[in-house]
PyMOL Python script that loads the backbone (N, CA, C, O; Angstrom):
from pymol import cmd

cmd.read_pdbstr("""\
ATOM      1  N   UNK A   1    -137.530  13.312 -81.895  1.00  0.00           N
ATOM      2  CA  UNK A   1    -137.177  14.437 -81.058  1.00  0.00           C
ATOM      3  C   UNK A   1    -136.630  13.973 -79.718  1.00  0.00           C
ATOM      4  O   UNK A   1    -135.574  14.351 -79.211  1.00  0.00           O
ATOM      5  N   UNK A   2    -137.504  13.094 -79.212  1.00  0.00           N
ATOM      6  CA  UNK A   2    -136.779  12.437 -77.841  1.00  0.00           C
ATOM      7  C   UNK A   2    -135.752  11.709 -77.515  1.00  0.00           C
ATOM      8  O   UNK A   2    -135.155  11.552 -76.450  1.00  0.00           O
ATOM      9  N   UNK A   3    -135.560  11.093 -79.025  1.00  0.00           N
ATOM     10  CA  UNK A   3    -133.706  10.802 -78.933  1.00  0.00           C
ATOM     11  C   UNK A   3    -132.906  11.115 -79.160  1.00  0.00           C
ATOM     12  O   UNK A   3    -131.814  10.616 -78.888  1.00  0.00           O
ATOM     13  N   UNK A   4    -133.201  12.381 -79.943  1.00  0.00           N
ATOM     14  CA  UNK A   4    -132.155  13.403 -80.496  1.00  0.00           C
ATOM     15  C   UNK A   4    -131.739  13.968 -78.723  1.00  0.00           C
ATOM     16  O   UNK A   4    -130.554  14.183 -78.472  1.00  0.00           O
ATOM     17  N   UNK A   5    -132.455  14.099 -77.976  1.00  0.00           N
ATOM     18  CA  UNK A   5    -132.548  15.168 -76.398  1.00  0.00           C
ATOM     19  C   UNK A   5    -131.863  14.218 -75.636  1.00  0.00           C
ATOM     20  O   UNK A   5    -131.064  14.676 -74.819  1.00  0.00           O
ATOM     21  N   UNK A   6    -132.033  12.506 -75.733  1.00  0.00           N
ATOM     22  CA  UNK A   6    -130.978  11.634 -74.946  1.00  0.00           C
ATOM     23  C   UNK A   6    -129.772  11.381 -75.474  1.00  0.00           C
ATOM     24  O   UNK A   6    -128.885  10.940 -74.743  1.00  0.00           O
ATOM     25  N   UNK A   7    -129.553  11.608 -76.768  1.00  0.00           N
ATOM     26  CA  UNK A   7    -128.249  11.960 -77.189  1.00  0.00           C
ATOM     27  C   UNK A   7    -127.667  12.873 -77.033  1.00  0.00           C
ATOM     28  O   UNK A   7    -126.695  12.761 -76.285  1.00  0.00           O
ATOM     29  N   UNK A   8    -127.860  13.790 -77.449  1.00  0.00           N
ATOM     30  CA  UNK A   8    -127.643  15.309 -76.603  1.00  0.00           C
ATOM     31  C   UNK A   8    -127.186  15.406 -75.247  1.00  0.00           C
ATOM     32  O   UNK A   8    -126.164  15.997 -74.899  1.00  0.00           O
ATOM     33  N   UNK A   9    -128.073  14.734 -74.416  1.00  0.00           N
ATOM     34  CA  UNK A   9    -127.875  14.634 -72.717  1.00  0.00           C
ATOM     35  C   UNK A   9    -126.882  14.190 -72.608  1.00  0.00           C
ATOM     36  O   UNK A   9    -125.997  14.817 -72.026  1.00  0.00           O
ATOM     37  N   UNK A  10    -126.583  12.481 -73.324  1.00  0.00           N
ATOM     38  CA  UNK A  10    -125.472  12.193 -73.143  1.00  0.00           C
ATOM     39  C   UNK A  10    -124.175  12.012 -73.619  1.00  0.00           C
ATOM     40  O   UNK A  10    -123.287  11.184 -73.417  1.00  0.00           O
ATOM     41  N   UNK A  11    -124.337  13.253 -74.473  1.00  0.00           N
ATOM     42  CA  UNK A  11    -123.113  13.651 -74.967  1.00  0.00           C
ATOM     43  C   UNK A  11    -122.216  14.413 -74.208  1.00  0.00           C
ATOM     44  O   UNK A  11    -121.005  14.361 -73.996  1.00  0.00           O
ATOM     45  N   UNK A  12    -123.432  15.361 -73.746  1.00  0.00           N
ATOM     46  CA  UNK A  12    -122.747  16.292 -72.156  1.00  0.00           C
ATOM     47  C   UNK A  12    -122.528  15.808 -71.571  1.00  0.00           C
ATOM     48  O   UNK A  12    -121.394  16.144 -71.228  1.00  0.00           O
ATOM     49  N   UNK A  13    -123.021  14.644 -70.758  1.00  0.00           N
ATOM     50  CA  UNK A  13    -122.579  13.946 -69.602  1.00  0.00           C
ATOM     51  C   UNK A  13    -121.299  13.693 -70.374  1.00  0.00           C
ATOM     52  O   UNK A  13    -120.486  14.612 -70.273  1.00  0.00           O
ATOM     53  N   UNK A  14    -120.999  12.862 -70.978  1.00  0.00           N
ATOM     54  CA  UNK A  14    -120.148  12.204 -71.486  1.00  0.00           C
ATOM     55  C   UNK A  14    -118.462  13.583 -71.189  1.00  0.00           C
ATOM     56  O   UNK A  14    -117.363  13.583 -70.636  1.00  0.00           O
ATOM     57  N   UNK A  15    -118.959  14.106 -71.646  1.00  0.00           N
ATOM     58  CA  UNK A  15    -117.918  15.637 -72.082  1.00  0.00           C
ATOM     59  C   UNK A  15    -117.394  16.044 -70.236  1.00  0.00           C
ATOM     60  O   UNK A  15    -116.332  16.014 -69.615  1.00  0.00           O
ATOM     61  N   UNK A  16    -118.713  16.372 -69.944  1.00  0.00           N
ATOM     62  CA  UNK A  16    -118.427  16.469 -68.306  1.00  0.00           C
ATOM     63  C   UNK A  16    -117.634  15.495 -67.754  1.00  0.00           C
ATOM     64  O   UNK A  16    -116.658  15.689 -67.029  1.00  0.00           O
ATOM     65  N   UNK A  17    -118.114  14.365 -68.142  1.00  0.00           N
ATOM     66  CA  UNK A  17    -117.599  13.264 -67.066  1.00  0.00           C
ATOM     67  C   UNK A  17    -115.779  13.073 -67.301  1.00  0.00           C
ATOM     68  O   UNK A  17    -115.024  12.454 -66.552  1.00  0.00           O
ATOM     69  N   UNK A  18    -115.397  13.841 -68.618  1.00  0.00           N
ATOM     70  CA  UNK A  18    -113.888  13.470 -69.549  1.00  0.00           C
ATOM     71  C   UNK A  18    -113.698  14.667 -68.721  1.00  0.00           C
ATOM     72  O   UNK A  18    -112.802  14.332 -67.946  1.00  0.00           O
ATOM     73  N   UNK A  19    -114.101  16.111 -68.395  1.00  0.00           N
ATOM     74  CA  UNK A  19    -113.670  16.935 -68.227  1.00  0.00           C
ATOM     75  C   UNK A  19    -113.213  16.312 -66.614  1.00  0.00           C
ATOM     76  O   UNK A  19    -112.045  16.533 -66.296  1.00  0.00           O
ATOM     77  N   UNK A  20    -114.092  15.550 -65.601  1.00  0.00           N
ATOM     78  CA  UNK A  20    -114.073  15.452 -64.579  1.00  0.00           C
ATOM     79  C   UNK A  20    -112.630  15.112 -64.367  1.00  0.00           C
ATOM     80  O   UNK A  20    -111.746  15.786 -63.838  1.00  0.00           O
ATOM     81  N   UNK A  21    -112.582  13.770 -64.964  1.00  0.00           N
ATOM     82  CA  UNK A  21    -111.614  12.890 -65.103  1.00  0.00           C
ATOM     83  C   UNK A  21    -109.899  14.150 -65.145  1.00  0.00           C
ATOM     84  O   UNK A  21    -108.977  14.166 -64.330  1.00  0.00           O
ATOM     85  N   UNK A  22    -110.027  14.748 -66.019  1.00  0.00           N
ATOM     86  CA  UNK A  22    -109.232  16.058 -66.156  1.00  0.00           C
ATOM     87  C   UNK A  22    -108.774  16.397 -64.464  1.00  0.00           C
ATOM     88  O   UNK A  22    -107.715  16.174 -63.878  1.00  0.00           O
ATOM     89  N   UNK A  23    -109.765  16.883 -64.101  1.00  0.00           N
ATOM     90  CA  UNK A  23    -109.392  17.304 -62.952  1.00  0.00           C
ATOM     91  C   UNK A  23    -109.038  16.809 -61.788  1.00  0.00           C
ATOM     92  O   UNK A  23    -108.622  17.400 -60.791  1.00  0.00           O
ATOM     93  N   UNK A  24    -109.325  15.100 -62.068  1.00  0.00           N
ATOM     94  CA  UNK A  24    -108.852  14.162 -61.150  1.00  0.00           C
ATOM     95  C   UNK A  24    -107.633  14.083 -61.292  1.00  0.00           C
ATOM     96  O   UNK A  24    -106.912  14.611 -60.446  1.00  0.00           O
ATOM     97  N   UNK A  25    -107.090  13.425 -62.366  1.00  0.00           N
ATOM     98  CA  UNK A  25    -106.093  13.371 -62.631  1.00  0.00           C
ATOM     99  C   UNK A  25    -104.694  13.762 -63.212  1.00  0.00           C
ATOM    100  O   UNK A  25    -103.584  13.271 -63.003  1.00  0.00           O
ATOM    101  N   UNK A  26    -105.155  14.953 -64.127  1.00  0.00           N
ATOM    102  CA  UNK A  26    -104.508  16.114 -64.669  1.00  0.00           C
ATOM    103  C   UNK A  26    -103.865  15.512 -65.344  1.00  0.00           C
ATOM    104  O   UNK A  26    -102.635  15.469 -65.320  1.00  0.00           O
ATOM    105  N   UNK A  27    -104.903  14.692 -66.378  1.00  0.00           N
ATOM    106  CA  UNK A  27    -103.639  14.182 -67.679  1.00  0.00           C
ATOM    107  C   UNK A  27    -104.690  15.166 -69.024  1.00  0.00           C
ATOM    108  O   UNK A  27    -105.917  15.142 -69.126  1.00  0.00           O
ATOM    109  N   UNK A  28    -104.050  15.671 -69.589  1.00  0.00           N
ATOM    110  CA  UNK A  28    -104.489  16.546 -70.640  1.00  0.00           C
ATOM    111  C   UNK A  28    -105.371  15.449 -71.941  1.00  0.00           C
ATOM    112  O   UNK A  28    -106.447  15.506 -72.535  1.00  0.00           O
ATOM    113  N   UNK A  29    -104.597  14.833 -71.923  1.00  0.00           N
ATOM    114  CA  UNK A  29    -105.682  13.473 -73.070  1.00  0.00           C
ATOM    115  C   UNK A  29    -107.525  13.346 -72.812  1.00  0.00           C
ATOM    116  O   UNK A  29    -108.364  12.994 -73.642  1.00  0.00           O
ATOM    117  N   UNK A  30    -107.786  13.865 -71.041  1.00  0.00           N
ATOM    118  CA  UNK A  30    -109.166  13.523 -70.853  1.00  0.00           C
ATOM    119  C   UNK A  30    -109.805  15.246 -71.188  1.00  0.00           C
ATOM    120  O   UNK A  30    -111.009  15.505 -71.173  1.00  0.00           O
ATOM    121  N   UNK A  31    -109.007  16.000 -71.397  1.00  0.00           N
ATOM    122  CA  UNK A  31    -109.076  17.578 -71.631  1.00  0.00           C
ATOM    123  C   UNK A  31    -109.690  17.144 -72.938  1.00  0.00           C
ATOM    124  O   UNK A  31    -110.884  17.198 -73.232  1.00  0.00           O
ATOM    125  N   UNK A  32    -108.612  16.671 -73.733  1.00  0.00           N
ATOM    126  CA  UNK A  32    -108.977  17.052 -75.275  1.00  0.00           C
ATOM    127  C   UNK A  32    -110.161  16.485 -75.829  1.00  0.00           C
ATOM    128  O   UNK A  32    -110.896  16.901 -76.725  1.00  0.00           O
ATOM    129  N   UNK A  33    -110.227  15.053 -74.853  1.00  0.00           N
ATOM    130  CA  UNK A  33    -111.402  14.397 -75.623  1.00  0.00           C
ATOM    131  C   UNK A  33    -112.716  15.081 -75.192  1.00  0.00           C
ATOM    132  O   UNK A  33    -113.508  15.265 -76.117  1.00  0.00           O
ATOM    133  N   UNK A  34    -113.145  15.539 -73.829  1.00  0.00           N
ATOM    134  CA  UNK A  34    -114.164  16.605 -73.557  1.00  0.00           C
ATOM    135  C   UNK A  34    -114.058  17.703 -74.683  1.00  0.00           C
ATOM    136  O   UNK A  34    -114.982  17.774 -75.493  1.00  0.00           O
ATOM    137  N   UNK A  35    -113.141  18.439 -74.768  1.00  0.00           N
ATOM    138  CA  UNK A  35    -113.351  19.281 -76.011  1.00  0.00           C
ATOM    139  C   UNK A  35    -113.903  18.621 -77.259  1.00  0.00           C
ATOM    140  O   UNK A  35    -114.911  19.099 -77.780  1.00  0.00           O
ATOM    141  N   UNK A  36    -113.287  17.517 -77.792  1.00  0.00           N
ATOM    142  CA  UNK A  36    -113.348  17.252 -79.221  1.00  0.00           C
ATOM    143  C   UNK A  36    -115.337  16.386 -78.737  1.00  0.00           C
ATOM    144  O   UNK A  36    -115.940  16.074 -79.763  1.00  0.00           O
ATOM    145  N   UNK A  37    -115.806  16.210 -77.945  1.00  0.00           N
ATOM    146  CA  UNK A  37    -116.876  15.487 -77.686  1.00  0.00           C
ATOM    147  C   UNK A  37    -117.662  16.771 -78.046  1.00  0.00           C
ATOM    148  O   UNK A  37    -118.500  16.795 -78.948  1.00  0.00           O
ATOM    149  N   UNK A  38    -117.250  18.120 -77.078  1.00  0.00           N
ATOM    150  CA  UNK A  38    -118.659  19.247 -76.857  1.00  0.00           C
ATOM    151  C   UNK A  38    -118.333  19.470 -78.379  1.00  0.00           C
ATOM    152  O   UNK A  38    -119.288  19.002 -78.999  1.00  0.00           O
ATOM    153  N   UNK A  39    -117.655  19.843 -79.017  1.00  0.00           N
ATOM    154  CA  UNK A  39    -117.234  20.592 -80.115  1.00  0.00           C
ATOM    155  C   UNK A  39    -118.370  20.382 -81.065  1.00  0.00           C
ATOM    156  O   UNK A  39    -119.063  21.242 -81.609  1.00  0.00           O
ATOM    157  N   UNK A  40    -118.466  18.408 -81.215  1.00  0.00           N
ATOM    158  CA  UNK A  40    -119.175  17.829 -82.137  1.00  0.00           C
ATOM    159  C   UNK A  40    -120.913  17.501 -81.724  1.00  0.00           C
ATOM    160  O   UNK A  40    -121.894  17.280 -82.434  1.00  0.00           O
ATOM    161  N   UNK A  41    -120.734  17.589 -80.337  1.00  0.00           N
ATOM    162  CA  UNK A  41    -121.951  18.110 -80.052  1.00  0.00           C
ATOM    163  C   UNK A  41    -123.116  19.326 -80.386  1.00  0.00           C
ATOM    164  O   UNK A  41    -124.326  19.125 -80.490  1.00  0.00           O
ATOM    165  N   UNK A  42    -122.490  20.499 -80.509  1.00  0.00           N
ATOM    166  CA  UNK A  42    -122.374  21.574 -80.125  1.00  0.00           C
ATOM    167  C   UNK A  42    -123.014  21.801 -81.430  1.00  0.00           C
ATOM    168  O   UNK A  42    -124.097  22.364 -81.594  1.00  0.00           O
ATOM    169  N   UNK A  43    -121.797  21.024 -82.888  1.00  0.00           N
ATOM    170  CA  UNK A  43    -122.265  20.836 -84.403  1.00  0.00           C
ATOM    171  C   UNK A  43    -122.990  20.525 -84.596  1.00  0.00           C
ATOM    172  O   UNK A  43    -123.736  21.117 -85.376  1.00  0.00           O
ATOM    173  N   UNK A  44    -123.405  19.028 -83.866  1.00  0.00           N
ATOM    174  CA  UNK A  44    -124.744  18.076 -83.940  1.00  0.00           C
ATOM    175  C   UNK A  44    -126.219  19.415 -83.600  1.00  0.00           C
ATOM    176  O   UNK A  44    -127.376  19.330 -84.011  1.00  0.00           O
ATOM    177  N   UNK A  45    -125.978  19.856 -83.261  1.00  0.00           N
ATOM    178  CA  UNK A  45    -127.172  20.449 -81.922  1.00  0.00           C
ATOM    179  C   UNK A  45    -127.264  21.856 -83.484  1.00  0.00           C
ATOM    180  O   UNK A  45    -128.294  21.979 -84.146  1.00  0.00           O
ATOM    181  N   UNK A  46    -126.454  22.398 -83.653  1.00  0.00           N
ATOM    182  CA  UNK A  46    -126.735  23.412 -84.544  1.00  0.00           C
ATOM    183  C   UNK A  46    -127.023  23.095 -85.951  1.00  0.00           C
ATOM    184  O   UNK A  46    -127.611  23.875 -86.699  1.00  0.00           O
ATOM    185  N   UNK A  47    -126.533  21.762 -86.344  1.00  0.00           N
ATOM    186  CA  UNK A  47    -127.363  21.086 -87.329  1.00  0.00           C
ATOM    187  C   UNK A  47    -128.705  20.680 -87.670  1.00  0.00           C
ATOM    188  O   UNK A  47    -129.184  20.717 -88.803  1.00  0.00           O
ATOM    189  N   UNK A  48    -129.299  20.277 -86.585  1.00  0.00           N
ATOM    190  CA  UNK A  48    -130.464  19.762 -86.230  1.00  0.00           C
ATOM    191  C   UNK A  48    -131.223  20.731 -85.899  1.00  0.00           C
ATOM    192  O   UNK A  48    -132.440  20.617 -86.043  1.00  0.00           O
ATOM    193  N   UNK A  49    -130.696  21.803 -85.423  1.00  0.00           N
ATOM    194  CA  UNK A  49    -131.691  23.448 -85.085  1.00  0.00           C
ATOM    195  C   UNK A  49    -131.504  24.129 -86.758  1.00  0.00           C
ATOM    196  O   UNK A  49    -132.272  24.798 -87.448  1.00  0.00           O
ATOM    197  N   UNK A  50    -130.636  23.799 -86.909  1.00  0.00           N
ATOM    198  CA  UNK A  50    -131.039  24.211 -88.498  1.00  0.00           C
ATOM    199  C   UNK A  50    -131.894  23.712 -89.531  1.00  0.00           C
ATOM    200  O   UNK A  50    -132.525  24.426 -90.311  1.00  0.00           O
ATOM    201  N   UNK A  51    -131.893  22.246 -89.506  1.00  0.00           N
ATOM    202  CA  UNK A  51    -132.886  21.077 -89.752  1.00  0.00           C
ATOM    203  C   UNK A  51    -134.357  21.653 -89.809  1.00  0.00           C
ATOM    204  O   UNK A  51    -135.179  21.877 -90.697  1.00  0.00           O
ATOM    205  N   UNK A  52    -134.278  21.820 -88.080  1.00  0.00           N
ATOM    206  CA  UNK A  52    -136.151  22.858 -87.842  1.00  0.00           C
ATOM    207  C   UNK A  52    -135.933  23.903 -88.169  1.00  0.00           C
ATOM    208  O   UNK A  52    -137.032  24.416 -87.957  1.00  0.00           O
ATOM    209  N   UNK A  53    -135.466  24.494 -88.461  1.00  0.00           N
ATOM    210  CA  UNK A  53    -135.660  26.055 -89.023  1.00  0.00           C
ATOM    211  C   UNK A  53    -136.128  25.995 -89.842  1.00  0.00           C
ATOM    212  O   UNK A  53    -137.329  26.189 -90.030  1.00  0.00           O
ATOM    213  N   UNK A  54    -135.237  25.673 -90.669  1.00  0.00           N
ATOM    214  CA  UNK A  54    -135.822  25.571 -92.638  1.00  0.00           C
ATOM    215  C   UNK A  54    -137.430  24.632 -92.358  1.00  0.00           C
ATOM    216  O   UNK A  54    -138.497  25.231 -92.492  1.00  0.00           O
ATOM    217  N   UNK A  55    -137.402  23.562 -92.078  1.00  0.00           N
ATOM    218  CA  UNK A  55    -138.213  22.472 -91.699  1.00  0.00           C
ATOM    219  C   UNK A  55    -140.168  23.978 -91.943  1.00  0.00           C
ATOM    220  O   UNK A  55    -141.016  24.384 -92.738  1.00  0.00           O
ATOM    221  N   UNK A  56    -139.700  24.068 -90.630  1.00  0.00           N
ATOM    222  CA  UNK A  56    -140.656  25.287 -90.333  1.00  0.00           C
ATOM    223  C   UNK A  56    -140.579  26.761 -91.187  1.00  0.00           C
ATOM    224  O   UNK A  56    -141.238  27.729 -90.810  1.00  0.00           O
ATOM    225  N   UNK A  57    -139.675  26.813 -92.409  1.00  0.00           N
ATOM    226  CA  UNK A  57    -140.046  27.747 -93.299  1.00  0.00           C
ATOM    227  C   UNK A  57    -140.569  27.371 -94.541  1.00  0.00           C
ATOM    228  O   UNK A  57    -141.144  28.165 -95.286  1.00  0.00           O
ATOM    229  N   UNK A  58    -140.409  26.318 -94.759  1.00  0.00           N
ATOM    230  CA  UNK A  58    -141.074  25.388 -96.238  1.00  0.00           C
ATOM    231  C   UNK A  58    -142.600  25.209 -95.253  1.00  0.00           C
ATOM    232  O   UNK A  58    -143.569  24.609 -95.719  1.00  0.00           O
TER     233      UNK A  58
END
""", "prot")
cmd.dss("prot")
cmd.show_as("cartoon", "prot")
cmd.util.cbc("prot")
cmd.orient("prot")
């Protein structure tokens, strides 16, 4: 559970920090990769909440 939550953490950071970069520099390449990072995050995170769901209905 606790590394699933530091992966998680730093996936966002990660996403933030591409988005930052975005706004520093305004090249669209650090846009997309923040998107394509949260996107698969976002999957990861609703996978794994699905994981415990069922988990906790069996």
């Amino acid at each position: 559970m606790l590394l699933f939550r530091w992966v998680f953490f730093l996936l966002l950071l990660a996403a933030a920090v591409s988005f930052g970069f975005f706004v520093g520099t305004g090249q669209p390449r650090f846009k997309r990769w923040g998107l394509v990072i949260l996107k698969w995050t976002i999957v990861a995170a609703l996978a794994f909440f699905g994981v415990l769901a069922l988990d906790r209905l069996a």
